[in-house]
C-alpha positions in Angstrom: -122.9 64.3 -45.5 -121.9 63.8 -49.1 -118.9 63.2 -50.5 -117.7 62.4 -54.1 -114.4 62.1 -56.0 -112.6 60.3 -58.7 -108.6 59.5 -58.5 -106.4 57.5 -59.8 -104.7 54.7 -58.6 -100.9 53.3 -58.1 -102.0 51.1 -61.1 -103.6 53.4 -63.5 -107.1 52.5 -62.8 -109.9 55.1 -61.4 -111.5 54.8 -57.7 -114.3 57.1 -57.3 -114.7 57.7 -53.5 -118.3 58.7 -52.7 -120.9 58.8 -49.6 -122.5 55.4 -49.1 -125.9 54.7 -49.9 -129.0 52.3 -48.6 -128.4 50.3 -51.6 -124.9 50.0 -51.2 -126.0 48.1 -47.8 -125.2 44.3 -49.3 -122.5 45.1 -50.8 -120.7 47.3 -48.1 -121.6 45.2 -45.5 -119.8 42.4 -47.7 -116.4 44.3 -47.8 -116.4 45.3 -44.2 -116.9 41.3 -43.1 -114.0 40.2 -45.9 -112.0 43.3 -44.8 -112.3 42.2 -41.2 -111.5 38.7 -42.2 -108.5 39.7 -43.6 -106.3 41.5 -40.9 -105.9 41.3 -37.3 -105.8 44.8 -36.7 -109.0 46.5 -36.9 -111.6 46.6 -33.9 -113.6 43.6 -34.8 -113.9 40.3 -36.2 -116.0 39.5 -38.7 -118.3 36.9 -37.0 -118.9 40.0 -34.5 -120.7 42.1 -37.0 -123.9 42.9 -35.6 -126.0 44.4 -38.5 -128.0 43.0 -41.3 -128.2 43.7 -44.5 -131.0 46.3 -44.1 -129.7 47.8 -41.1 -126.2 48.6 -43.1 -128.5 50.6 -45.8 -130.3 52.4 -43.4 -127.0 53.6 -41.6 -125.6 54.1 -44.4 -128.7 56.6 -45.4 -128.6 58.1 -41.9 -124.9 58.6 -42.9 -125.4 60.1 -46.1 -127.8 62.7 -44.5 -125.8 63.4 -41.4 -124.6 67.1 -40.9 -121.3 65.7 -38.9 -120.8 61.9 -40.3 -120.0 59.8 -43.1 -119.3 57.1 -44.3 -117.4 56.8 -47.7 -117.1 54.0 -50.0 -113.8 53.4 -52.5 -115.2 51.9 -55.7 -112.8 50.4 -58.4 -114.1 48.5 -61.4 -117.6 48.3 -59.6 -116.8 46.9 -56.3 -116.3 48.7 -53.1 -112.9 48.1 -52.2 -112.4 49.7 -48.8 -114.9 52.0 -46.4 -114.1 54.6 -44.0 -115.4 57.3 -42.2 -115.9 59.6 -39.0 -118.4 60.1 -36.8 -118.5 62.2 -33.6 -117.3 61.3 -30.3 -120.2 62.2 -28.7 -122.8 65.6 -28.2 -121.8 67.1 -25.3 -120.4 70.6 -25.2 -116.6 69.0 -23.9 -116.3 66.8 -26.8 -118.1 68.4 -29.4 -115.2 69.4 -31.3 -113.8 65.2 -31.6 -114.2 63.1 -34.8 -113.7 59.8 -34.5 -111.9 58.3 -37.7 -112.2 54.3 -38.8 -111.0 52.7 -42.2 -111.0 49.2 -43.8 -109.6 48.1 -47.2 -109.7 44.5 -48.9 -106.2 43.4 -49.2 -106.6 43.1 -52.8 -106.4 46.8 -53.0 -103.6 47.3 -50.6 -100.9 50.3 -51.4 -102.7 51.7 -54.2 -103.4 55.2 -53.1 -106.4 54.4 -51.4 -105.7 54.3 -47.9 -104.3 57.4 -48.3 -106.8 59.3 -50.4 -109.9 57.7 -48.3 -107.7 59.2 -45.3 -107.8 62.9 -46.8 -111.0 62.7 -47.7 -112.1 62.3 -44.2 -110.1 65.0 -43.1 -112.3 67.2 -45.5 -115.5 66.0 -44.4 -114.2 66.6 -40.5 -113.0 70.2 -41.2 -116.6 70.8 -43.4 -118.4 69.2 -40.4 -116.8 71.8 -38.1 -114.4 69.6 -35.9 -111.5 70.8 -34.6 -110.0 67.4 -33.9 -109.7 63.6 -35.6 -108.6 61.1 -33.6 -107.8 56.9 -34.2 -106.5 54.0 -32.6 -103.7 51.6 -34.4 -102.3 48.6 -33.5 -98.8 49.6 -33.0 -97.5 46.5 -35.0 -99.3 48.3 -38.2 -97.0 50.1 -39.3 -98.0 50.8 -42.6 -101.0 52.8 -41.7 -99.2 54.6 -38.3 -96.9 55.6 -41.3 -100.3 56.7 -43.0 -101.4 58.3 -40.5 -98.2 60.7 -39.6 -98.4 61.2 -43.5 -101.5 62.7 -43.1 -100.8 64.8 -40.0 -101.7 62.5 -37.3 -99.5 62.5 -33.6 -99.1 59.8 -31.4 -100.4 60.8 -28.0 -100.4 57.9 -26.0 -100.3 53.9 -25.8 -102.2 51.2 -24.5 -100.2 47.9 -24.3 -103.0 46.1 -23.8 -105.5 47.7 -25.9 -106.9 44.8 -27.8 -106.7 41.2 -26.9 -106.5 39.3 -30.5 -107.9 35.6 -30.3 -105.1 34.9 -32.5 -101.8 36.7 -31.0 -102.8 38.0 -27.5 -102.5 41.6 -26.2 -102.1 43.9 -28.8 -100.4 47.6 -28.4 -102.8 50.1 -29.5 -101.6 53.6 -30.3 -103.6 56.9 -30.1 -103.3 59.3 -32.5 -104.9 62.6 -33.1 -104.6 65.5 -35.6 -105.6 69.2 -34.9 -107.5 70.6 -38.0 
């Protein structure tokens, strides 16, 4: 799927969001590891990556010519500063209808807009895609981007209080939240 758009930041500059590419596999795989470096809240860690650089072009190809994913790329001043994207739940008839949703963004770029725009832009590409459903987890102690989320449309619809075991702080509460497009 393709996606493109320019906006403007908090700060006056431009971010053009935009469907990743095969040669945007070194640099994107870069962000995701710093993202992942940088916060305690998303899935992974970054030592847990498990493509190389040529695998992360090829997805992101496979991505860009996908009738029901994406993966889209915020660029400001050059360098991709945050990556997000959906991709279905699965191919069988019951859950055809589910998007999964996942977003990072280097703290540098933090509570400019583009959380929020990347966000909506998946939302887009979901509804174009056909789905009639996007769903995420959040660690509950995030609660910048559960505000995000509700923002956007998203409901809480259940809690897992032991969703993610950090290295760092333990059990984390992981939240479930869905929006009906």
């Amino acid at each position: 799927m393709k996606y493109r758009k320019t906006i403007i930041l908090k700060d006056g500059r431009e971010c053009l969001l935009r469907s990743g590419t095969q040669e945007d596999g070194r640099e994107a795989l870069e962000a995701f590891t710093l993202a992942h470096e940088e916060t305690d809240y998303l899935l992974t860690y970054s030592d847990e990556k498990s493509f190389t650089v040529e695998e992360e072009g090829r997805y992101l190809a496979a991505k860009e010519e996908s009738q029901n994913g994406i993966e889209i790329l915020a660029v400001v001043d050059g360098k991709i500063a945050g990556l997000a994207g959906i991709d279905p739940l699965g191919d069988k008839i019951k859950i055809r209808h589910r998007a999964g949703f996942g977003i990072s963004i280097l703290k540098d770029f933090w509570c400019l807009g583009i959380g929020h725009a990347m966000v909506e832009a998946c939302i887009e590409c979901a509804k174009k895609a056909g789905y009639e459903q996007v769903e995420l987890d959040v660690v509950a102690e995030n609660a910048r981007a559960i505000e995000l989320y509700e923002h956007c449309g998203f409901v809480i619809y259940g809690r897992n209080p032991r969703g993610f075991k950090s290295r760092y702080t333990g059990y984390q509460e992981v939240v479930y939240m869905r929006l009906e497009l």
